[in-house]
Structures are given as C-alpha cells and as structure tokens.
C-alpha positions in Angstrom: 65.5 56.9 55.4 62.8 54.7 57.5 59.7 54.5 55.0 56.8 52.8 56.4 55.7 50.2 52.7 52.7 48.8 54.7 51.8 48.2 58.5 54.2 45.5 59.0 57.3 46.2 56.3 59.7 49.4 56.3 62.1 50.2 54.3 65.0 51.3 56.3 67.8 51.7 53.0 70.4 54.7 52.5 71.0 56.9 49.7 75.0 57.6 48.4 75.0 60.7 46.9 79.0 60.9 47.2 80.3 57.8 45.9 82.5 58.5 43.3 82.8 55.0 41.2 80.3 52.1 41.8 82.6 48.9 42.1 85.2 50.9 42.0 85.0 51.5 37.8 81.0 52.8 37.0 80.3 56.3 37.5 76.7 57.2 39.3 76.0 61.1 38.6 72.7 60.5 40.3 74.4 58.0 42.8 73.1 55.0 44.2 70.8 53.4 46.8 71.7 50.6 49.2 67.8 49.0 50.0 67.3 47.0 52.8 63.6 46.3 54.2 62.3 44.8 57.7 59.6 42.2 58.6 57.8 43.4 62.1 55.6 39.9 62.4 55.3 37.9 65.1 59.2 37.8 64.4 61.3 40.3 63.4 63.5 40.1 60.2 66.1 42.6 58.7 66.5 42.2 55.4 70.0 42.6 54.0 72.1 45.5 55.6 74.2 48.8 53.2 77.4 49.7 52.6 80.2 50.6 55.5 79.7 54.2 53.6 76.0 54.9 55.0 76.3 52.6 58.1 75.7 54.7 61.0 73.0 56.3 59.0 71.5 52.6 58.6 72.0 51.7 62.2 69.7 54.8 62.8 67.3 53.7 60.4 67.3 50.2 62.1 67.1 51.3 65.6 64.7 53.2 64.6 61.8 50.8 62.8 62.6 48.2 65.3 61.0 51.1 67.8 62.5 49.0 71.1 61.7 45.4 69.2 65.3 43.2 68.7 65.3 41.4 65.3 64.7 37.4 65.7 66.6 37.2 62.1 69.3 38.9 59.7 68.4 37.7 56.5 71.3 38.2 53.5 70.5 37.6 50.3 73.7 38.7 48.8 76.9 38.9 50.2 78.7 41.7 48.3 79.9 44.1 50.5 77.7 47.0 49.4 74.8 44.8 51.1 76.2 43.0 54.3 79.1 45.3 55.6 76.9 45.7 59.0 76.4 42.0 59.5 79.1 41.5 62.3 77.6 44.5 63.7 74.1 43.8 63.7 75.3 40.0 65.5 76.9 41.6 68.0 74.3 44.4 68.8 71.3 41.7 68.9 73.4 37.9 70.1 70.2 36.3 70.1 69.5 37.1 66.2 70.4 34.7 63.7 71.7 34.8 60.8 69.2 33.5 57.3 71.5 32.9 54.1 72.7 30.0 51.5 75.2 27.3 52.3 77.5 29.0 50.1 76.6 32.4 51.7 77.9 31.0 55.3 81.0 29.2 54.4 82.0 32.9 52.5 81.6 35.5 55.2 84.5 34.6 57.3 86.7 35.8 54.1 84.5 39.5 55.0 84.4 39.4 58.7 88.2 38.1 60.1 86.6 37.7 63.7 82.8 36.6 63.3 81.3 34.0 65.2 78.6 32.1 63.7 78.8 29.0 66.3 74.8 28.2 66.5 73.7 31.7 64.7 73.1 30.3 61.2 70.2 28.8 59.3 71.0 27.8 56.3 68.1 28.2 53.4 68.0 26.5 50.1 65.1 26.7 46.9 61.9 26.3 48.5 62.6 26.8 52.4 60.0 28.8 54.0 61.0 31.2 56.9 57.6 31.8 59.0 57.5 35.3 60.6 54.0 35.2 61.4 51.4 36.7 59.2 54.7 37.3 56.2 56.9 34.3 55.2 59.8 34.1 53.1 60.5 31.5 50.6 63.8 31.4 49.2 64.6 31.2 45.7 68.3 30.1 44.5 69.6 32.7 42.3 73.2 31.3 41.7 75.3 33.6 39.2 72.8 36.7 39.8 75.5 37.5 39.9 77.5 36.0 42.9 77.0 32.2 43.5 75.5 32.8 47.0 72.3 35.2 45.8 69.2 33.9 47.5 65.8 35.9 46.4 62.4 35.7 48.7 59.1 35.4 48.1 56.6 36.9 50.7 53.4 35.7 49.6 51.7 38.4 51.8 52.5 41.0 50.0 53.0 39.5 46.9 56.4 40.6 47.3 59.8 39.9 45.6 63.0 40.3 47.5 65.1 40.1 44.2 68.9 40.9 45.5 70.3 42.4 42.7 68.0 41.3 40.2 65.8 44.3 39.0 68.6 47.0 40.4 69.4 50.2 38.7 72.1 52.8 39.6 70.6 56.3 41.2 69.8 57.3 44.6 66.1 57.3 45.1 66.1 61.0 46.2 67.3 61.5 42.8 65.3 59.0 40.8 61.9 58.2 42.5 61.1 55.7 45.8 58.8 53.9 43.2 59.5 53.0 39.5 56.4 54.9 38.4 58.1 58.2 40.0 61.4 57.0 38.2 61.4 59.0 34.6 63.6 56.6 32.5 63.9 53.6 34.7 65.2 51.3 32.2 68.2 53.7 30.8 70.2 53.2 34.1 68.5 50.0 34.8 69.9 48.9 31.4 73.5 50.0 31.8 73.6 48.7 35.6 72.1 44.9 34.2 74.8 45.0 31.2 77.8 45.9 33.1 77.1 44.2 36.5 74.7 41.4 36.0 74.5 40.8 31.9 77.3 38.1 31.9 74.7 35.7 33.5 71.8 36.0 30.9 71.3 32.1 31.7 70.6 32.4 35.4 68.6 35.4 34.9 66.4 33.5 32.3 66.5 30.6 35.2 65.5 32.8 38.0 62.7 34.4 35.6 60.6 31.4 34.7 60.8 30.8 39.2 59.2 34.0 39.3 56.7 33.7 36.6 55.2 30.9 39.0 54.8 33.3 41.6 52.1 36.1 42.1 54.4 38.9 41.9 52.4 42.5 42.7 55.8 44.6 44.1 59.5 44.0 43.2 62.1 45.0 45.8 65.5 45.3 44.8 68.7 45.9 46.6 69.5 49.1 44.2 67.0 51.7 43.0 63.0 52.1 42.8 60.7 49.6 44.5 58.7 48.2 41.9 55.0 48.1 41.9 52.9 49.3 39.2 53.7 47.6 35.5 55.1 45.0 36.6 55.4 42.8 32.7 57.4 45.7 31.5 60.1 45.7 33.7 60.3 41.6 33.7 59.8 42.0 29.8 62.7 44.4 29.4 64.6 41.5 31.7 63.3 38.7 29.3 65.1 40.4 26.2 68.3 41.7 27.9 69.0 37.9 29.7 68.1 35.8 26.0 70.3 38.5 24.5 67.9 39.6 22.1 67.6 43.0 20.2 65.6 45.2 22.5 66.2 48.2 20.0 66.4 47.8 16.3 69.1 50.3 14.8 72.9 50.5 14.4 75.3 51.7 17.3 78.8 52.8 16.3 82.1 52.4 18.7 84.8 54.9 17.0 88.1 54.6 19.3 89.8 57.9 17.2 93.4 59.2 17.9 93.2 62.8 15.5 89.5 63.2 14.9 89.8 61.6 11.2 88.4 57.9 12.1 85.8 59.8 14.0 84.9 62.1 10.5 84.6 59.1 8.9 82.3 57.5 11.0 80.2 60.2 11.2 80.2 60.4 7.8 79.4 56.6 7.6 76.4 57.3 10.2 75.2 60.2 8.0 75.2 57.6 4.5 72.9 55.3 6.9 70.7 57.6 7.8 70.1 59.0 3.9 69.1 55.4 3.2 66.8 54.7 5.8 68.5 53.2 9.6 66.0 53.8 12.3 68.3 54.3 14.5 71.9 55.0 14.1 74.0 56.5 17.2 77.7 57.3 17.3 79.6 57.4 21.0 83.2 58.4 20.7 85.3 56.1 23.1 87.7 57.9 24.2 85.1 60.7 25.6 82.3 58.7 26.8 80.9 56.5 29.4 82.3 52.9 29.2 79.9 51.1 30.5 76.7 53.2 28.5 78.6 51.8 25.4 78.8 48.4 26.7 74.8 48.9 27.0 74.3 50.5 23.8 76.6 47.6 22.0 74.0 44.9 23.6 70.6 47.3 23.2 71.3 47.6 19.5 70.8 45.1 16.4 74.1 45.9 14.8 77.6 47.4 15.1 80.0 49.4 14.2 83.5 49.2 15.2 85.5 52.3 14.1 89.2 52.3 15.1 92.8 53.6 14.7 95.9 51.5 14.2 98.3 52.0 17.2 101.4 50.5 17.9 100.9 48.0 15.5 97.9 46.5 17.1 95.1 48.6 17.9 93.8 51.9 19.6 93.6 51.9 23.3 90.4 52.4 24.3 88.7 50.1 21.4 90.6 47.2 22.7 89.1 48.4 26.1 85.6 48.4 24.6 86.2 44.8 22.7 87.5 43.3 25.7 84.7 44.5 28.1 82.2 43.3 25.4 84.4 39.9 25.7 83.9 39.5 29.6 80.1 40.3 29.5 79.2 37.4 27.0 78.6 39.9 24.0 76.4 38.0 21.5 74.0 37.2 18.7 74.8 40.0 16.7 75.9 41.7 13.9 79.2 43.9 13.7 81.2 45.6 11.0 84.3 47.1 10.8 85.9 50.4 9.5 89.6 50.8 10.3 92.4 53.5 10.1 96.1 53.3 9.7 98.9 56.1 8.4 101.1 53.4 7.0 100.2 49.6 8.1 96.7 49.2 9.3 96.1 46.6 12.0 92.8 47.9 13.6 91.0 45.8 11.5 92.9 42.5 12.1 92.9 42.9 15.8 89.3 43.3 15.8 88.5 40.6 13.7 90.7 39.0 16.3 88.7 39.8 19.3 85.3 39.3 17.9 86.3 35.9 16.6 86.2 34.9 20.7 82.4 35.9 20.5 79.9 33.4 20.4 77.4 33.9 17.3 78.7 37.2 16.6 79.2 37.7 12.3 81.4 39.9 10.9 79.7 42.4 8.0 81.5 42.2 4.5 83.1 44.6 3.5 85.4 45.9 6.1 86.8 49.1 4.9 90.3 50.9 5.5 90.9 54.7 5.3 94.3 56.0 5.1 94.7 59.2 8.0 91.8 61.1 6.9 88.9 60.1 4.7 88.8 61.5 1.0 86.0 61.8 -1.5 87.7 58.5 -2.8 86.5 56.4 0.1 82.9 57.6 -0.1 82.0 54.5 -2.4 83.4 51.9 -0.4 81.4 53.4 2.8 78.3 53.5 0.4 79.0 49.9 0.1 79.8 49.5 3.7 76.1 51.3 4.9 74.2 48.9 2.2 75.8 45.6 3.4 75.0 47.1 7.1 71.3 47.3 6.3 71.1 44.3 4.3 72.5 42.0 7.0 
C-alpha cells in the first residue's frame, strides 16, 4: 500500500493477513501491519523496511513512491526482523544509500545479514542527532529496552511527527482495523495485549522515552505496527503512562482458573458470582486452558486484583497456570493484589506452588484467606468463599 500522508511523506507499509502466530507464539485474527514511511526532501529517506513475508510487495511500494528518485538514506529504527529483513536488499539495489541507525544497531546486523557490507555506508546516530533532509529533519531519540537495546525513535519537527518504532504498536492489519486510530474501533484492546506481551517488561524505558516525548510538539504518532496516530493524541500517551508505571488502568477483579474436570472452574464461577452480589465493578473469569494467553496476561496487568484458581497436578500444579504464572513472571507483573483458590483430590499443592511463584513478584501481596476445595465444591465451602470475596474487596 503506497499512501500519500502529506506532499512530501508516504507511507509505503504492508498488511499480513496470513501470518499465523506473531513472534512465533501471539495469535493476530485480524493480522498485522509492518509500517514503514518515506521522506521525499531535498533527500530521500526510507524509513524502516517489513517483514521477508510482504517483501516483494514492499519493494513495489518503494519503487513506486520513490517514482524514479534513489533514496540518499535507509533509516532503521529497530532491528527485529519483522522491520529490517529488506535492508541488504535495499543496499544493494541503491550502493550509494546509506545506512541511519544506533551504534548498537550497526555492530548487530551482521548477526541478520551473513554477507552485508557496510564498509563507508553507515551513520551512526545517537540522542539528539539531527539528520537534515531538507524542508523534514529527523532527530533521534534513544529508546534502549523499547524493547530491543538498539531502538532509535525520530522526531520530524515538520510534521510534528513521531517515528515511535514499536512504541505505540498494536496487532491488526490496517485493512482490518483503520489507516488512522480514529477509524480504529477499540484501539487500545489489541494495543493493550500487544504492549503487555511484547513491550510491558520495560515499563521503565517506556516511562523514560515518555517524558523525551512530552518535550516535543507531537501532532501525529507513527508506529511500526497498526494505526497512524493523529487525532487524541493524550489518550493514547495516557493509556501508555498507566500501562509503563504499572498502575491500575481498570478497577475490578480478573480471575485465572487453570481447571482439569470443570470443578475448579464451578467454583470459581461461583466465587465471581458471590463478588458480584456484594458489589465488584468488574469481575471477569478467562478459563486458561481455552483462552488466549497473552489477553490474560493483559487482563492480569489491566485489572486491580487477582484471582488465581488452580488444580493440583502431579504434585505441583496444573499446566497451564504455571504457564500463566511464569509468563506474568517474565513480563515484570506487579503492584498488585492476588488471591488464591486451589483444588486437590487427595494432597493439594496448587496453592503452595503459587504462593511460590508469586513470591518472585515484586510488590505483589497475597489476599488472606487462601481457600482449598476438595474435587468439586459443596454447599460446605460456600462460607469460606464468602470469606474469600469479602477479604477480596476489602484489600
């Protein structure tokens, strides 16, 4: 897709509408977009190439908004492969271009590209370097950990423009979800999931990157995934504000249940029920075993409070709550609130392997009293889940 963004910027990115997993693990119904932009100034600059997937159609797309003109630079701001798979390519199609990326950016892209040459093709950028095109400039902005160690954003004052990398990227192909957030129906529910799962583990950096940008007179956010951004711009930096501090964005009760026979799954349902008699403004259940990973890793962070509901298994505990735990583990879950509801025929161990996992946490507190149900819950164990829902709501 070549889309013309004003008289001397295109867009020249590619849709994937038949990728199956996104790194290989994240499902994209609506699939993804690979964004790349270029600069026709006085110099010419590509901005960032796509994935070997949707490279022909990108070359097209290139060849095309260049319209005879041969790019003076090949700017990356993010090495992942989904963004600079065409970089040999585009180096050997135009030898006079040179390549625009971090130090770190440089010294990494022989470990992609076996055979490149870079002998007198490189300009290295750092915070505050200024790449003059003509009428448009970029200035580079170290984004370190967002979410490689090489990410560079730009800042063309011209357009008031962000070139954010990954930063502000959502999953979606933009035939599906909108060229433009406003057009974009629920931008933040796949924005959300995508930050959580690919970018949340850095909340720091963000944060860092964030206060750069608040400096700046932004007017249009262009990421490297999903919707340009134009119109709102403080709610889309204010939903990144709360997600990198790690604060609540939504107040209400989410509850993981990892159930082996449906009867730790009853229970908490019925536990989500008792909540919702008393008053919870939000409570949502996801069963683990039949839902999205990665949406529960987003609801888990979204939400003021927790629920973990598991099975015993093998003396430890069930599969695909150990899966969740860990996964909350790598992406720096924290500042919350979680309690605990465990199930076991004949020795329960749910319960201590949880307390196990959460104990890595950082400022993560376990709600008193943990409760144990033995194969299926009976009208006995309705007062110790009564309990369980007040302590919840108190905490």
């Amino acid at each position: 897709m070549v889309r013309e963004l004003n008289e001397r910027v295109k867009y020249i990115g590619a849709d994937d509408l038949d990728l199956d997993l996104f790194e290989s693990q994240y499902i994209v119904p609506e699939g993804v977009s690979y964004n790349s932009y270029v600069i026709l100034d006085e110099k010419v600059a590509v901005l960032d190439t796509v994935d070997q997937r949707k490279g022909e159609d990108w070359l097209k797309n290139l060849a095309e908004a260049l319209g005879g003109r041969k790019p003076d630079y090949l700017v990356v701001h993010h090495l992942e492969p989904d963004h600079s798979a065409l970089v040999a390519r585009v180096l050997s199609d135009y030898p006079d271009a040179t390549l625009v990326a971090s130090a770190k950016a440089i010294a990494m892209l022989p470990q992609f590209f076996e055979h490149i040459s870079l002998q007198g093709r490189t300009l290295v950028v750092k915070e505050g370097d200024v790449l003059s095109l003509g009428s448009h400039s970029l200035q580079f902005i170290a984004a370190p950990m967002v979410h490689w160690p090489e990410v560079m954003m730009s800042y063309d004052a011209a357009d008031g423009c962000l070139y954010s990398a990954d930063g502000f990227g959502k999953f979606g192909a933009l035939s599906k979800c909108g060229f433009y957030g406003r057009d974009d129906d629920d931008w933040a529910c796949e924005a959300r999931r995508y930050y959580f799962n690919i970018v949340g583990k850095f909340g720091v950096q963000v944060q860092a990157v964030l206060k750069k940008a608040a400096a700046l007179d932004i007017r249009t956010i262009r990421p490297l995934h999903g919707p340009l951004l134009e119109d709102g711009l403080d709610y889309y930096t204010g939903l990144y504000d709360i997600w990198s501090k790690y604060d609540v964005e939504t107040e209400g009760i989410f509850i993981a249940c990892a159930s082996i026979h449906g009867g730790t799954l009853a229970a908490a349902r019925k536990l989500a029920d008792i909540l919702k008699a008393k008053g919870a403004p939000r409570v949502e259940v996801s069963d683990l075993s039949r839902s999205d990973f990665a949406e529960n890793v987003e609801d888990a962070f979204r939400h003021s409070k927790l629920v973990l509901a598991a099975a015993s298994y093998d003396g430890g505990l069930f599969t695909p709550m150990y899966e969740f735990l860990h996964r909350l583990q790598i992406k720096g879950y924290t500042r919350r609130k979680v309690a605990l509801l465990e199930n076991g025929s004949w020795a329960p161990s749910a319960g201590r392997v949880m307390k196990e996992m959460i104990g890595t946490m950082k400022d993560v507190d376990i709600i008193a009293p943990a409760v144990t149900i033995r194969s299926r819950m009976k009208e006995s164990d309705l007062p110790a889940l009564e309990r369980l829902a007040d302590a919840i709501l108190n905490a």
